[in-house]
N, C-alpha and C positions, 0 to 999 in steps of 0.2 A: 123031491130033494131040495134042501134050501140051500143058496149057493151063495157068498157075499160079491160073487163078478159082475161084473157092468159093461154096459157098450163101451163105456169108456177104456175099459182091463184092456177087452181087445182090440180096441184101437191102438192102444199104446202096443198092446202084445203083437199085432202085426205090421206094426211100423216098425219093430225093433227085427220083424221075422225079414221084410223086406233086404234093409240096410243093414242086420249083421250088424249092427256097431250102435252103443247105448248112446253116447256123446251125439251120435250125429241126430239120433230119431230124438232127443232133445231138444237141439237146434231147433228140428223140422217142427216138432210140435207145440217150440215155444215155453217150455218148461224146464227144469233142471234133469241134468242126469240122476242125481241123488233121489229127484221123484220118480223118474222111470224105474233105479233100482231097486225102488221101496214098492212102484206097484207090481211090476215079475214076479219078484220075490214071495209077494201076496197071493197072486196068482198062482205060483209053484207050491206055497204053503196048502191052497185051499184044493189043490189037483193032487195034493201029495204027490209030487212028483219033478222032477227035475227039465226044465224047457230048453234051458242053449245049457251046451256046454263053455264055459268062459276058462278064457287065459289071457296072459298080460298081450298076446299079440293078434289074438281072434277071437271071432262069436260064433258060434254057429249051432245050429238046433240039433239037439237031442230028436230019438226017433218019436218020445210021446210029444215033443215039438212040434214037428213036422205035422204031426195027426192034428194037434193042435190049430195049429198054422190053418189048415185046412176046416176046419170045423168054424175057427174065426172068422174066415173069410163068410164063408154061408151066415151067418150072424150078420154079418155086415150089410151083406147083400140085403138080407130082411127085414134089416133096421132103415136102409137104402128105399125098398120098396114101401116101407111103410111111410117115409118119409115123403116120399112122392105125391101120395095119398095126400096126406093131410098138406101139403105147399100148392095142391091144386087146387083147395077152397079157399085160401090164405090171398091179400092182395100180392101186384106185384111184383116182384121182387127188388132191391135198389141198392145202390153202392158202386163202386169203383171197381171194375173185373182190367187185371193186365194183362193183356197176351203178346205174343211175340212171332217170329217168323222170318224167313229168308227174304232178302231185298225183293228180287224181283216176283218171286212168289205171291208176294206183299203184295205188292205196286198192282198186279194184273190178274189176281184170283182172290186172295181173304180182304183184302180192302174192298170189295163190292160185298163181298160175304157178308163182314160187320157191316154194312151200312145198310142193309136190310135188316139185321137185327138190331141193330140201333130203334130204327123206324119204329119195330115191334116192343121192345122192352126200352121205352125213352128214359126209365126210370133207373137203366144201369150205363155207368161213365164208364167207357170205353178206352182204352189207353196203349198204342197199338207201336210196339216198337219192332222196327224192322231192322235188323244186321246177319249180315253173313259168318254170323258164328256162333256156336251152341253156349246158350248162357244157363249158367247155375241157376235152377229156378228157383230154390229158397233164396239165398243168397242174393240173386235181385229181385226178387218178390213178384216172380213172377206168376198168374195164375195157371196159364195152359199156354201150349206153344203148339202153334199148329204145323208139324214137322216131315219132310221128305226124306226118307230112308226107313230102314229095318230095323238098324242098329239103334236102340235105347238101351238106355242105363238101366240096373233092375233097381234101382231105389225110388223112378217115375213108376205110374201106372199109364196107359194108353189104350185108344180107341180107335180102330182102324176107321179110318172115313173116305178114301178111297184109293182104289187100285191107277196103280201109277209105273211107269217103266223108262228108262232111259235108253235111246239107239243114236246109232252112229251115224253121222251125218253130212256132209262138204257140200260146197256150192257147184255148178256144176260148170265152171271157170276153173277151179281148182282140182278137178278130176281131171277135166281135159291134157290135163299138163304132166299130168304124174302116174306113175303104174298102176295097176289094173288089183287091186284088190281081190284075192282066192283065200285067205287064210287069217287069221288074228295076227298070228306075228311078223305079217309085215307089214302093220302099224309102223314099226321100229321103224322101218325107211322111208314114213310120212311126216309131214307138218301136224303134232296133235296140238289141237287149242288146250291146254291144260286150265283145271278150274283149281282153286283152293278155295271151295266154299264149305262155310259151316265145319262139319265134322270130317269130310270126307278124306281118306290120304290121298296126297296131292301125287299125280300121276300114275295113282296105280286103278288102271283100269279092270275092271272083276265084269264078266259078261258069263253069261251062259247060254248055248246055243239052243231054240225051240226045240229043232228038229230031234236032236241028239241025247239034250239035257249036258253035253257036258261043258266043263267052267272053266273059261280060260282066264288067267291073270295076265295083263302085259303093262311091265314098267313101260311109259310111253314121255315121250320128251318134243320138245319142239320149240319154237323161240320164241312164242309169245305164252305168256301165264298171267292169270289173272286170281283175284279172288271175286270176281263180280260176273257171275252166270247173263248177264243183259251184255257185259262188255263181249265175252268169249260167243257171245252167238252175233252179235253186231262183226265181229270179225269172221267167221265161218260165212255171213253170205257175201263179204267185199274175198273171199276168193283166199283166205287165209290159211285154210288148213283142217284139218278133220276134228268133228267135237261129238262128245257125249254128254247130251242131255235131253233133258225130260221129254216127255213126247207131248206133252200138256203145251209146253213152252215153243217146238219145232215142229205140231201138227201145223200150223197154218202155211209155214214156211214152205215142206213138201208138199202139202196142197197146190201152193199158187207154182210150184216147179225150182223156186228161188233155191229149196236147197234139196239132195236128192239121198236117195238111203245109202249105207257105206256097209256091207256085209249085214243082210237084211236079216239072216237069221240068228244074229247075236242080238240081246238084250239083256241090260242090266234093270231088276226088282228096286223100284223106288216109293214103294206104298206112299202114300200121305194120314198122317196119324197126328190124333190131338191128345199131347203127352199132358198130364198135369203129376201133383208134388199130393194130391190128397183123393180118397175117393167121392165120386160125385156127390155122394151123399153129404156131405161135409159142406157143399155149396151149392146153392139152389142157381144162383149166376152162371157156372162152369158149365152145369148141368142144363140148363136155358142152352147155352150157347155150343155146347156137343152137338146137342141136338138138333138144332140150328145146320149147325155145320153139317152133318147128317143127310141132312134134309137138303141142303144147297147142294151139295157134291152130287146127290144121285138124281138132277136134275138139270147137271151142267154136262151140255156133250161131250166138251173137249176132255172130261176125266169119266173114267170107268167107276159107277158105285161097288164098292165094297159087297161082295155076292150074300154076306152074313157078318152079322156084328160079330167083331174081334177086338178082345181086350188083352190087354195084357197087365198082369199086378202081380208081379214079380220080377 
């Protein structure tokens, strides 16, 4: 059968599948709305068939969509793997790759990262912004954002690259002094260090216990708040108050005794995941440098590799 579609139909067709919204998968890909509706439309002409259902206040896919959606992506994927092929006989690769990241995440885990990949791919400039707060990645032009938590947008795609978890933790100055921990809710009547970093809401603690599976919420409050995970844990071992975070960041801590576990069988899931704005295939750079990452993570003690590659593209 002869078909007039292209890698490109579905690129566009499943950027629009992604973000639901014509305007935005414009932005993202750099062209006009007006071209995105002139290529769907093509698309729907040539499927005879109708893909989103549209109205003045949403988008959303039609059931031969969805199939659609699904069929695109596999295409993708194939056009992905064939690209691989032919970029591994090709010099290489060069250009400016951006990425981005949590302060101290930065400072003491992906900043050694890149600079091992730096060393290997000299020929891609590096540009390495670290803040504690989630940035639009078109919007600042970002390439890939190498990220701590679960929660992403479905308009990124993501890579899990490794296993990561958050526990409770005090110094053991500040135990000494204060009641005896048996339950989640009486945090309440503790010193919590509270963080406001990146995305997370501020104070509200989400744990779930190993033993049990089950999830406790506890609004927690306390007198010192921070948005800087280096400051809240510099105060956790001067005797300050109970904190939750990464275990990446507080193995060394309960190692040397400085800080000691607070309800050892509650933890909260803080994957570490390399979110980007396009699929790998799209950039031979991103894709160097997942892989990369990859490869670092499942070779660094202090973090757990990822058991099996997890993506997410939706």
């Amino acid at each position: 059968m002869n078909t007039k579609l292209s890698i490109e139909d579905f690129r566009i067709f499943c950027t629009v599948a992604r973000m639901l919204h014509f305007s935005h998968a414009a932005q993202f890909l750099g062209v006009t709305p007006g071209y995105i509706s002139k290529r769907i439309l093509a698309m729907e002409t040539e499927l005879n068939c109708r893909l989103f259902h549209r109205s003045t206040r949403q988008v959303t896919l039609t059931e031969q969509g969805e199939r659609a959606y699904e069929l695109g992506m596999r295409i993708l994927d194939n056009a992905e793997e064939l690209h691989d092929e032919i970029m591994a006989t090709q010099n290489e690769p060069r250009g400016v790759l951006r990425i981005s990241t949590s302060i101290g995440f930065g400072r003491k885990i992906v900043a050694g990262a890149l600079g091992e990949f730096s060393s290997r791919y000299p020929g891609i400039e590096l540009r390495l912004n670290v803040v504690d707060q989630v940035l639009d990645l078109a919007k600042n032009k970002i390439d890939l954002d190498i990220r701590i938590g679960d929660e992403i947008s479905p308009h990124y795609i993501a890579r899990k690259l490794a296993n990561n978890y958050r526990v409770l933790c005090a110094a053991p100055s500040y135990l000494a002094n204060m009641p005896a921990l048996t339950e989640p809710q009486q945090l309440l009547a503790h010193h919590c260090l509270v963080i406001k970093e990146r995305d997370h809401p501020i104070g509200l603690w989400k744990m779930t216990s190993t033993s049990t599976g089950q999830t406790y919420n506890v609004k927690v409050r306390g007198p010192l708040v921070t948005n800087n995970g280096e400051i809240a844990v510099a105060w956790a071992l001067a005797g300050r108050g109970i904190i939750l975070r990464s275990i990446w960041d507080v193995m060394p801590h309960l190692k040397d005794g400085a800080l000691k576990l607070v309800l050892p069988d509650l933890r909260q899931e803080a994957n570490i995941w390399a979110v980007y704005p396009e699929r790998l295939s799209s950039s031979a750079k991103i894709k160097l440098c997942v892989q990369h990452l990859e490869n670092f993570f499942s070779g660094n003690g202090s973090l757990a590799p990822a058991k099996k590659r997890q993506s997410l593209s939706s």
